[in-house]
LUMPALO-395205 format. One line per 4 residues: number of its first residue (from 1); their letters; for each residue y, x, z of N, C-alpha, C, O. Coordinates in Angstrom, 1 decimal, padded with zeros to 4 digits. Example, Ala and Ser with C-alpha at 12.3 -4.5 7.8 and 13.67 -1.06 7.14 Angstrom:
BEGIN
1 = AS = -005.7/013.2/007.8/-004.5/012.3/007.8/-003.3/013.2/007.8/-003.3/014.2/008.5 ~ -002.2/012.8/007.1/-001.1/013.7/007.1/000.0/012.9/007.9/001.1/013.4/008.0
! end
This chain:
BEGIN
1 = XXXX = 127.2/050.2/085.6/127.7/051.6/085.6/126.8/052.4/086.6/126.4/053.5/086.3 ~ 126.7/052.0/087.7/126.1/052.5/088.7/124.2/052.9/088.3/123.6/053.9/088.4 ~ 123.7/051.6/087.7/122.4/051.2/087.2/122.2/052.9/086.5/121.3/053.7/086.8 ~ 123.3/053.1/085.7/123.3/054.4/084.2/123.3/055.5/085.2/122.4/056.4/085.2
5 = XXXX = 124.5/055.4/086.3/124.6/057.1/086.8/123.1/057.3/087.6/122.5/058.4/087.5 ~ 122.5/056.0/088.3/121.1/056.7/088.9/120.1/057.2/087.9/119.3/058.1/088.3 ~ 119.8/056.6/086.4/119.5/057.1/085.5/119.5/058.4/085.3/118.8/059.3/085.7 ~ 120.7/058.2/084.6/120.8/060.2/084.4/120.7/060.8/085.6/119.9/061.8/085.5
9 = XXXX = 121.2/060.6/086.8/120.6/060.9/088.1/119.3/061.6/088.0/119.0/062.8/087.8 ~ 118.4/060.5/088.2/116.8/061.1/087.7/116.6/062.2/086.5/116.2/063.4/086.6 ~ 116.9/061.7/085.6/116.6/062.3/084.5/117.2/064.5/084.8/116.5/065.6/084.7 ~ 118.6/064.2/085.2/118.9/065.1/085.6/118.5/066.3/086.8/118.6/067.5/086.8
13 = XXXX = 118.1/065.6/087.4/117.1/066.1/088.6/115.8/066.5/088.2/115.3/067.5/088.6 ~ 115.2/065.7/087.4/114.0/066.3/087.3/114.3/067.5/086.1/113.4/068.3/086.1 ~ 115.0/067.7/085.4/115.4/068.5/084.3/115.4/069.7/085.0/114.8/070.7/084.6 ~ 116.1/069.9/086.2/117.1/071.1/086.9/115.8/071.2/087.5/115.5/072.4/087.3
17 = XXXX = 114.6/070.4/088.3/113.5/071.1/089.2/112.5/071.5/088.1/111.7/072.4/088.3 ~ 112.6/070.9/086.7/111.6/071.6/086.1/111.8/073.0/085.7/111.0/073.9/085.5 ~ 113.8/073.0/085.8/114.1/074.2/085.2/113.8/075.9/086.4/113.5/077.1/086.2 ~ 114.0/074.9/087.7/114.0/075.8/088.8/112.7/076.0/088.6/112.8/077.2/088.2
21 = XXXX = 111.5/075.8/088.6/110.4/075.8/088.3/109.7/077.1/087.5/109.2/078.1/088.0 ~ 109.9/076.8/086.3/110.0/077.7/085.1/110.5/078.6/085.4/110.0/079.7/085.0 ~ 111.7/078.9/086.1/112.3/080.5/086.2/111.6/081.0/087.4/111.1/082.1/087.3 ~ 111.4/080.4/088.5/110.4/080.6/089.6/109.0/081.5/089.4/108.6/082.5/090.0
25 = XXXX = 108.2/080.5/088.4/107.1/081.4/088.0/107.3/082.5/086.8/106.5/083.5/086.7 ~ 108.6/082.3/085.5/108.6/083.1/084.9/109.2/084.2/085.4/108.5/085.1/085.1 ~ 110.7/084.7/086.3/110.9/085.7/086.5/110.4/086.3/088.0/110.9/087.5/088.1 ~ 109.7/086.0/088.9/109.3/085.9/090.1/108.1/087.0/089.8/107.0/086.6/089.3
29 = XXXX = 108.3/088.9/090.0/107.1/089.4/090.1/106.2/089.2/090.9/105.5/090.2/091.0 ~ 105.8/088.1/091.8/105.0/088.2/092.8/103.9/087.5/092.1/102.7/087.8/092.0 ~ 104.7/086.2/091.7/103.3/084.7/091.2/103.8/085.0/089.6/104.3/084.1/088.9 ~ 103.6/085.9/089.3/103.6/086.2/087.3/102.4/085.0/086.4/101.6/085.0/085.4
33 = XXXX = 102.8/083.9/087.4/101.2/083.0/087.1/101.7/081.4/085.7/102.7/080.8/085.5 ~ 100.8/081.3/085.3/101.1/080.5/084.4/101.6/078.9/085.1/101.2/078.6/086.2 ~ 102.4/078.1/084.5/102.7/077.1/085.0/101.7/076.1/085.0/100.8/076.1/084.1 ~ 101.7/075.3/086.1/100.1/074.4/086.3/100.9/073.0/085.8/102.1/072.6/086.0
37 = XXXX = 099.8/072.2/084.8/100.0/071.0/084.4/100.1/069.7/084.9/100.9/068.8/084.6 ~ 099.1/069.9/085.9/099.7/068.2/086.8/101.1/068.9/087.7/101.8/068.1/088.3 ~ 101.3/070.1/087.8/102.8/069.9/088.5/103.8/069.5/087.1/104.6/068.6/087.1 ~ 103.4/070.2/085.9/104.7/069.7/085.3/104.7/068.1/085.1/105.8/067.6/084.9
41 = XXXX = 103.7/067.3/085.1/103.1/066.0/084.4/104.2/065.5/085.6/105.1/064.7/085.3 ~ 104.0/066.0/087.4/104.4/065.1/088.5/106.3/065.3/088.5/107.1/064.3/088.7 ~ 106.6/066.6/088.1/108.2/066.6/087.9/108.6/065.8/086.8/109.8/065.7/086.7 ~ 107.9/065.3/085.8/108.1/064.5/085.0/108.3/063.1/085.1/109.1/062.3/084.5
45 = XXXX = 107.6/062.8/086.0/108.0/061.4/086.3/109.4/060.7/086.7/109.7/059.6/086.2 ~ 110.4/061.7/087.7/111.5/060.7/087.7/112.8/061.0/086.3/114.0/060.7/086.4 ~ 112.1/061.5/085.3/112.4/061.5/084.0/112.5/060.4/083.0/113.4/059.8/082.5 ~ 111.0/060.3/083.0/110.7/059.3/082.2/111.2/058.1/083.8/112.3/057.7/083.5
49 = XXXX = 110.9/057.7/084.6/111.5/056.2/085.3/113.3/056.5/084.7/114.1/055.5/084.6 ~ 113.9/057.9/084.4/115.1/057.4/084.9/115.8/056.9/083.4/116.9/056.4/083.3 ~ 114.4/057.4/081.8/114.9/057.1/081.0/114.6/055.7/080.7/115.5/055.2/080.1 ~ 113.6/055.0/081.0/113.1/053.3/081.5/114.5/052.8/081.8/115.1/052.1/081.0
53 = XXXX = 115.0/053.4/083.2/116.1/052.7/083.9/117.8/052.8/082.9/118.8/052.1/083.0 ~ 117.6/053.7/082.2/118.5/054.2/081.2/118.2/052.8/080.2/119.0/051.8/080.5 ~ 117.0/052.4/079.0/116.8/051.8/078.3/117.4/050.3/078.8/117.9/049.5/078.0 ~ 117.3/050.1/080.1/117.1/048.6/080.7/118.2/048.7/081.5/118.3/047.9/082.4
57 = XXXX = 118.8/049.4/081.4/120.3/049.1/082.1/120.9/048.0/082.6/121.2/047.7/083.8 ~ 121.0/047.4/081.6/121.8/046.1/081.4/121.5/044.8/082.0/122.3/044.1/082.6 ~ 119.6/044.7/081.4/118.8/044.0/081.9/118.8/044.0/083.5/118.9/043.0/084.3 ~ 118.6/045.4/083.7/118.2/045.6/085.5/119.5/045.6/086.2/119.5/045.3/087.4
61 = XXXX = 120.8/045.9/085.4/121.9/045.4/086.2/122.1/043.5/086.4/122.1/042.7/087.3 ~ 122.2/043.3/085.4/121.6/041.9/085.7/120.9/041.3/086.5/121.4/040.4/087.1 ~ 119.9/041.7/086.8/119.1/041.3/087.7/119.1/041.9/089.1/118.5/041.5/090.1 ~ 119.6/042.7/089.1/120.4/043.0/090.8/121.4/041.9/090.9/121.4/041.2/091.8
65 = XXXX = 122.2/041.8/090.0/123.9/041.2/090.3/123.0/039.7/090.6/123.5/039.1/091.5 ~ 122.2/039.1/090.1/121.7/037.7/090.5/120.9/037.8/091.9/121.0/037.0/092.8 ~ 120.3/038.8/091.8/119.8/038.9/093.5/120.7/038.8/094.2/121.0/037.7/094.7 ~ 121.4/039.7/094.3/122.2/039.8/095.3/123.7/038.3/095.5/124.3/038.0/096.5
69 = XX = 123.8/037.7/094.3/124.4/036.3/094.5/124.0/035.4/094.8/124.7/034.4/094.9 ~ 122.7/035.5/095.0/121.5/034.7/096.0/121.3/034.2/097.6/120.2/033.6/097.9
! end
């Protein structure tokens, strides 16, 4: 359970900074500037790890729960 909420966690977070993002440069008359691509590519990342960690839940909860009984 916990494995899922840091999932969406990520996924969520990067969703909301992409979103703050996008309204930042779209309604912001100062920087009327087009959105730059390796920033979107870098807010992207704990998206995609947190949909990985979403996929493999189960697996990666597993494998904490044996670590940690070690």
């Amino acid at each position: 359970m916990l494995v899922r909420f840091i999932a969406v966690a990520l996924i969520g977070w990067s969703m909301v900074d992409f979103g703050l993002d996008w309204a930042g440069h779209h309604y912001s008359p100062q920087t009327h500037s087009e959105l730059k691509l390796p920033g979107m590519i870098e807010d992207s990342v704990p998206a995609l790890l947190g949909l990985v960690v979403l996929i493999k839940a189960k697996a990666l909860a597993e494998w904490i729960s044996n670590a940690l009984d070690n």
